[in-house]
C-alpha positions as CSV (number, residue, x, y, z in Angstrom):
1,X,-36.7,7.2,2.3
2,X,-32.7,8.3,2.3
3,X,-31.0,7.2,-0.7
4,X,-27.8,5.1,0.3
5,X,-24.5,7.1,-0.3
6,X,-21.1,5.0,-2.2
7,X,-19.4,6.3,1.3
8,X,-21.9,4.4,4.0
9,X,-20.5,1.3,4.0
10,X,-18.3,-0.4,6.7
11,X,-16.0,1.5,8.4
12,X,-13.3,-1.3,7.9
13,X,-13.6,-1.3,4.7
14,X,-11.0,1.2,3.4
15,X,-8.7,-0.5,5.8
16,X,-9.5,-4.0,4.6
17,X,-9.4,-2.8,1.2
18,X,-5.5,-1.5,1.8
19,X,-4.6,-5.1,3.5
20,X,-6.0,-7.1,0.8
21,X,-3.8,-5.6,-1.6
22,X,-0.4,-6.7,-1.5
23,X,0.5,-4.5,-3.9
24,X,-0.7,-1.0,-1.6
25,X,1.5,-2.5,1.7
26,X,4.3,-3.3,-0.7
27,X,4.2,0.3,-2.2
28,X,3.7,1.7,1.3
29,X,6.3,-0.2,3.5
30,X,8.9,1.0,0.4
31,X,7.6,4.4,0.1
32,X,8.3,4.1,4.1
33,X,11.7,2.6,4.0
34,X,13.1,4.9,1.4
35,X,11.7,8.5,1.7
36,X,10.8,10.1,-1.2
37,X,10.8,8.2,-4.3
38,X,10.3,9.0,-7.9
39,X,7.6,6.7,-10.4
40,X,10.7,4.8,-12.1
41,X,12.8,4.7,-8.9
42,X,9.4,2.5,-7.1
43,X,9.3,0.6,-9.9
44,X,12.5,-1.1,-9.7
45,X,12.1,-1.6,-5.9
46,X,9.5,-3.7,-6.0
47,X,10.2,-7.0,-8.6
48,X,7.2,-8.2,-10.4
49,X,4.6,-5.2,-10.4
50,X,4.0,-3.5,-13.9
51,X,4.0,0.3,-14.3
52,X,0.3,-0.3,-15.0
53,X,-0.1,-1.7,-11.4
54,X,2.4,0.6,-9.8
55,X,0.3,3.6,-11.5
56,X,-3.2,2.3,-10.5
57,X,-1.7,1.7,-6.5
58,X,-0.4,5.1,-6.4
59,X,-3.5,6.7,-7.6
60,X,-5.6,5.1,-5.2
61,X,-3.3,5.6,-2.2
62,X,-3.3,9.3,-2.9
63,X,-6.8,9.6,-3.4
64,X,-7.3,7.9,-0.1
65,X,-4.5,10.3,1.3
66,X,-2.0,7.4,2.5
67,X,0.6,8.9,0.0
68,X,1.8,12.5,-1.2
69,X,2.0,13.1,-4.9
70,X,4.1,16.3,-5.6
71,X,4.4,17.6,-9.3
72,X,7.4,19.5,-10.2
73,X,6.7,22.1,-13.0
74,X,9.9,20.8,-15.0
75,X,10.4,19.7,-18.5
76,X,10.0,16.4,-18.4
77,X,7.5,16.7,-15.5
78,X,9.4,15.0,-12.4
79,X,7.1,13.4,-9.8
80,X,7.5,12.6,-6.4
81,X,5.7,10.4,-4.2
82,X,6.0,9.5,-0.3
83,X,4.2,8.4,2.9
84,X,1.9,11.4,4.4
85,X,1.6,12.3,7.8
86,X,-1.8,10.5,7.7
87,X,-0.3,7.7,6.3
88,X,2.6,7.7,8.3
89,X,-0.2,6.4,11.3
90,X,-0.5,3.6,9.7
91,X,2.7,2.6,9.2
92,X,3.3,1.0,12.5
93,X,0.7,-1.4,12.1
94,X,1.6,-3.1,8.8
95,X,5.1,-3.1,10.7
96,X,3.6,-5.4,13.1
97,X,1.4,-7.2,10.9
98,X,5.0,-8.2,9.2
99,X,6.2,-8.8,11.7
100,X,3.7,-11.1,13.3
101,X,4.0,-13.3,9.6
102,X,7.6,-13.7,9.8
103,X,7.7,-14.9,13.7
104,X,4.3,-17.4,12.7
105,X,5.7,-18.0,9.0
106,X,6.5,-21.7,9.8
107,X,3.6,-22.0,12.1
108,X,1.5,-21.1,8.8
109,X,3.1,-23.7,6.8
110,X,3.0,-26.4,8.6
111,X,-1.0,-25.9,8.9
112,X,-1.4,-25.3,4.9
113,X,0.6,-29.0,5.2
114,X,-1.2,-30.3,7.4
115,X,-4.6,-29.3,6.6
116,X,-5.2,-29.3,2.9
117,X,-8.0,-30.2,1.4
């Protein structure tokens, strides 16, 4: 019998993981708009995370390679973080998934109206 790896689960997964978390697309779509950013400079972009957040999104954004991390050998250490190229193919798509909430925003609203529970 083959023992079940962490890594054989759904193939969506990862990517469902990413869009459940506002905070990921919010760090993302920034990182995207703005370039390369510093820890502090994301921080004040992006109103009501906390560092702790912030620190936990970027870790797992790396790890899945959506986002570059690049250490400077300074004193204080400077860090630098910003969309990879495999992250970069992404992009587009939370573009458009934006996109498609602002054009349906009212749509949405008026069904939470009119269909409550």
């Amino acid at each position: 019998m083959r023992k079940k790896l962490d890594y054989e689960y759904c193939a969506a997964a990862p990517v469902l993981e990413w869009l459940g978390d506002k905070w990921a697309l919010a760090v993302l779509l920034e990182l995207h708009a703005k370039g390369v950013l510093r820890f502090n400079e994301l921080y004040r972009t992006i109103p009501s995370i906390s560092e702790k957040m912030l620190s936990a999104v970027l870790r797992s954004l790396v790890t899945d390679g959506l986002v570059t991390r690049k250490i400077y050998p300074t004193v204080p250490p400077k860090t630098e973080y910003c969309v990879s190229e495999f992250g970069a193919t992404l992009i587009p798509h939370l573009i458009r998934l934006k996109e498609w909430g602002r054009e349906n925003f009212e749509t949405i609203m008026e069904n939470r109206r009119k269909n409550r529970y």
